[in-house]
N, C-alpha and C positions, 0 to 999 in steps of 0.2 A: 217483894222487891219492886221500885220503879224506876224509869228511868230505860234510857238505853243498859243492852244487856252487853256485856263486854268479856270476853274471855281471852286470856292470857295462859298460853302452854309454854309452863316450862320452869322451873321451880330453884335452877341456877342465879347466878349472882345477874346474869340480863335479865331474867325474867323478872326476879325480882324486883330490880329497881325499874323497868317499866312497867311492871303492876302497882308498884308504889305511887311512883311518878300521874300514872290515871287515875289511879284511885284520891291522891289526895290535889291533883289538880282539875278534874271535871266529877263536880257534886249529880251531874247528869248520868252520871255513868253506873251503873252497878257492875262491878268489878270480881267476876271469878278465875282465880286462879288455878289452873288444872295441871297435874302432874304424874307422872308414874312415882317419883322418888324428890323426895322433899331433904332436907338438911337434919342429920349428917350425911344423908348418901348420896349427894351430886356429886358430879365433875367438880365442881367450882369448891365444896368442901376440901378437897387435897391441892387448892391452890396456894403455890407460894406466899401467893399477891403483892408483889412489889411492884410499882411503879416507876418505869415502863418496864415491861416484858422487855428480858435481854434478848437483839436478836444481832447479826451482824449489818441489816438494814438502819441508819442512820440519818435514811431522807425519808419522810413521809410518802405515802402513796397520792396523797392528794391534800387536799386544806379541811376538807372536812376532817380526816383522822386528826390532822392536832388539834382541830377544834373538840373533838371528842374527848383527846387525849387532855385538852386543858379544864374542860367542863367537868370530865372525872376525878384530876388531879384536883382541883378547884372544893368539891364535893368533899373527898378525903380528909382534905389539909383540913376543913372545917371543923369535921367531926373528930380529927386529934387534936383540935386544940382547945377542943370544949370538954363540959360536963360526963357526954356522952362517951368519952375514948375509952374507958375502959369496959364502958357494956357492950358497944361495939365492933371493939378488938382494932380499931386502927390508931397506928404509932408512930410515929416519926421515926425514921429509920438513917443514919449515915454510913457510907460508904464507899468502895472503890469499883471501876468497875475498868478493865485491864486489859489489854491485848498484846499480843505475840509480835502484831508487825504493827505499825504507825497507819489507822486507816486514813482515808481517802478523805471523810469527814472528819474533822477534830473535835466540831463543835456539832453535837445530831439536834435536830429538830426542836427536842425538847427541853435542849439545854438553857432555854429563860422560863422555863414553866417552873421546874423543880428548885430547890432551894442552897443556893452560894454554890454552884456549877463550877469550878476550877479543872485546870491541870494538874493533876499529879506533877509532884517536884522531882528531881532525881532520889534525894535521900528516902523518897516515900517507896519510888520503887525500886530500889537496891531490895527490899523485902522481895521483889519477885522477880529473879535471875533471869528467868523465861520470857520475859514480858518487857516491851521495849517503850510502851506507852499505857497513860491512865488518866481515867476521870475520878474527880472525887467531886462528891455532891451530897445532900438531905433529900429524901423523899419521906415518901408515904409505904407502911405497909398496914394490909388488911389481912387478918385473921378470918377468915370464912367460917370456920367453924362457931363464931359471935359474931360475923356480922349481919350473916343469914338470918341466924334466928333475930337479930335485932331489927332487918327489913322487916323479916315474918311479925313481927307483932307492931309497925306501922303500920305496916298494911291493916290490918285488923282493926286497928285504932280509926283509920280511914274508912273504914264501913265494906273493906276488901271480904270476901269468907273464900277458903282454900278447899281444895275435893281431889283425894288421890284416885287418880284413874288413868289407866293407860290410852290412848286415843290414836287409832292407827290412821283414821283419815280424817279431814277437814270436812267430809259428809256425814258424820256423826253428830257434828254441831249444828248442823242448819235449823234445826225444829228450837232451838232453847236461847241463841243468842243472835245479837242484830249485828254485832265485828267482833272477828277473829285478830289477836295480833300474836304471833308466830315465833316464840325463844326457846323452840326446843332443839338447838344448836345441832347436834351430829344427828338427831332423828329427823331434821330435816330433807336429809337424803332420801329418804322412804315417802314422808308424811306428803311432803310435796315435789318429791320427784326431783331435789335438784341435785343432778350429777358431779356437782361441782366442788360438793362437801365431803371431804375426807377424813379419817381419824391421824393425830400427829400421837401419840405413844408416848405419855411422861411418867415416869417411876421416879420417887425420890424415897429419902430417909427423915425420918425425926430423929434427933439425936439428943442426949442431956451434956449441953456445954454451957452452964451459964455460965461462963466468963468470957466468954466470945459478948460482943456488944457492938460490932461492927460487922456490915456483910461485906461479902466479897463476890465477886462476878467474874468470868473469862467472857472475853467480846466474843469468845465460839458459840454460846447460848446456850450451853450445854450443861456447862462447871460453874455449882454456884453456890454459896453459902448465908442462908438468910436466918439471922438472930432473930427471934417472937419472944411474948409474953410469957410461954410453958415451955418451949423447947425451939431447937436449932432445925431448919430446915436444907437438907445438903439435896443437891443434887448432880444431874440428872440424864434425863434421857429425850430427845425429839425423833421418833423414829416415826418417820410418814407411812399412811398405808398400814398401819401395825394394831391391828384388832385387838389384840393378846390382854387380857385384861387380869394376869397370872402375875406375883410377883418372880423377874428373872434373878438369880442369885447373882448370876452373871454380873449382869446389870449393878446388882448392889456391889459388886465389888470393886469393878469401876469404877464408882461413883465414891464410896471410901477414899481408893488410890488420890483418883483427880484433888479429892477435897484434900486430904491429906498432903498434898504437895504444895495447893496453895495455905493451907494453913495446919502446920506439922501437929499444936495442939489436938486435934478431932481424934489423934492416934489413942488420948484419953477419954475420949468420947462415950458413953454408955448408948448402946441403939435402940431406940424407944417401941421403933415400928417404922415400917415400909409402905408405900404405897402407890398404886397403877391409878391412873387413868387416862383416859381419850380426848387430846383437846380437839373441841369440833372447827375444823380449818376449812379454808377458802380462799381463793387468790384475794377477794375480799368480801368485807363484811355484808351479810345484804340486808341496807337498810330501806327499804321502800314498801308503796302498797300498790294491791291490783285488787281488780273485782275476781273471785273464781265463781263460776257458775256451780250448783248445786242443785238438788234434781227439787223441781217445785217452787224455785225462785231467782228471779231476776240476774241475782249476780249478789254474793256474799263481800263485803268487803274485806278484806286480808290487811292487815300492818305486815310486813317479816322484820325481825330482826336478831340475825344468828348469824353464824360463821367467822366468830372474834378468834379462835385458833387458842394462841397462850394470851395473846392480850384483855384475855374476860374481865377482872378486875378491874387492868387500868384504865377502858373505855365505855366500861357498862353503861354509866350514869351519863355520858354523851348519847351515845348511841338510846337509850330511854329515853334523854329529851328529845332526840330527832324522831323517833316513834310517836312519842307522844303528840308534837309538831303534825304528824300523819294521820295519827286521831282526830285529833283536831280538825282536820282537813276532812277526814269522811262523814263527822260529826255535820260541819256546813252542807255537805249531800246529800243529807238525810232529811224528809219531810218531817215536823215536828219536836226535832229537835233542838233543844234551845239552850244555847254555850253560856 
């Protein structure tokens, strides 16, 4: 190998696509990817992935998130409308997404991103007695379990090589690589000490409904119903703080109920399989770099970029380019380095 030495932890749908994103935008770089747990067993494998993560937040945190949030949607829409959509599992998705009382917001954030954004008419939602207001719109959804492995073999094609290892500290690396950039989302709390990173607790269902062909959403962020390629995705559960990585019956029975009420069909539903995981949270995402010191050398450079919560999918490919943007930046620092 030459070149700057470059590693990337973290083998989710962020790490991913900023290992991609280095790998095939600086030919300087040699590019390892490191991981405890590769695709099928991430986090980001049991993701819905629909665009945007439903939450009851409706205002951006700031202008970077929709820039993120546009850069990823941007990315998606590409790849469903090409060649590519069926190896990498994204689709065009329409649907509604509903709430209980009339928010605050009518129109959120990202309603000129995604595609023919409208109100709900009244005759749309007489379907939902409970529900006094709705959006209906097109997006994007992304199948993780294809589109992982369809990053995994750009990267590769990119001159990327992958190494399962678990890595408890950032002083393990010092001897092998010249920048470290940081996507091991909920391990972040440990790896680099930041207190800030919590687990949010999501259990849903796969179910066999195809005749379902539209999702549905409650603005609670909770109740949700996403049509895929192989099966239905119902859920769920956001429980902060909740390590439990068991499936709760409980849980799935709730989640039947909820779905069931908005859409009475599921009650013929076949259940395919269940599934936990930890979305890794944070008041917000942390995209930046610093130097950490390491024993025998100056100062290591660090990228971070983890703590997307549920919004993994919709902002990854933002959040990658602003990493990458960072690279780029420590690359300039570097004596002999050449862009």
């Amino acid at each position: 190998m030459t070149g700057v030495q470059v590693v990337v932890l973290g083998a989710g749908v962020v790490g991913l696509s900023t290992a991609v994103c280095i790998a095939e935008s600086l030919p300087v770089c040699s590019v390892t990817l490191l991981a405890e747990k590769f695709s099928p067993d991430t986090t980001s494998d049991g993701a819905a992935g629909i665009a945007p993560f439903p939450e009851k937040q409706q205002t951006p945190k700031d202008e970077r998130q929709r820039r993120w949030f546009k850069d990823s949607f941007d990315h998606l829409l590409a790849i469903a409308q090409s060649q590519h959509s069926p190896d990498a599992g994204v689709i065009l998705s329409s649907g509604y997404h509903i709430f209980h009382e009339v928010p605050a917001t009518k129109k959120p954030y990202w309603s000129d991103l995604v595609i023919g954004f409208r109100v709900m008419t009244d005759r749309e939602l007489k379907r939902f007695p409970d529900h006094k207001f709705g959006q209906a719109f097109t997006t994007v959804k992304c199948e993780c379990s294809s589109y992982l492995p369809w990053l995994e073999e750009r990267f590769r094609k990119a001159g990327g090589r992958m190494e399962q290892r678990r890595v408890s500290s950032l002083q393990e690396l010092g001897d092998g690589f010249d920048l470290v950039v940081n996507c091991s989302g909920l391990g972040s709390k440990t790896l680099v000490g930041d207190a800030g990173v919590y687990p949010v607790r999501g259990q849903v269902l796969q179910v066999e409904a195809p005749w379902l062909t539209h999702f549905i959403r409650d603005g609670d962020g909770k109740t949700y119903i996403y049509p895929g390629v192989h099966s239905v995705t119902i859920g769920g559960t956001r429980q902060e703080g909740d390590w439990r990585l068991h499936v709760d019956e409980g849980d799935s029975t709730s989640i039947l109920e909820r779905c069931g009420r908005l859409e009475p069909s599921l009650k013929k539903a076949k259940v395919l399989g269940e599934w936990v995981g930890l979305r890794p949270s944070r008041r917000n995402p942390r995209v930046e770099r610093e130097r950490v010191l390491l024993p025998g050398r100056t100062g290591m450079p660090v990228v971070h970029n983890y703590g997307h919560g549920g919004w993994g999918v919709t902002i990854a490919w933002g959040t990658a380019l602003d990493a990458l943007g960072l690279v780029r930046q420590c690359l300039k620092e570097m004596p002999g380095a050449k862009l």
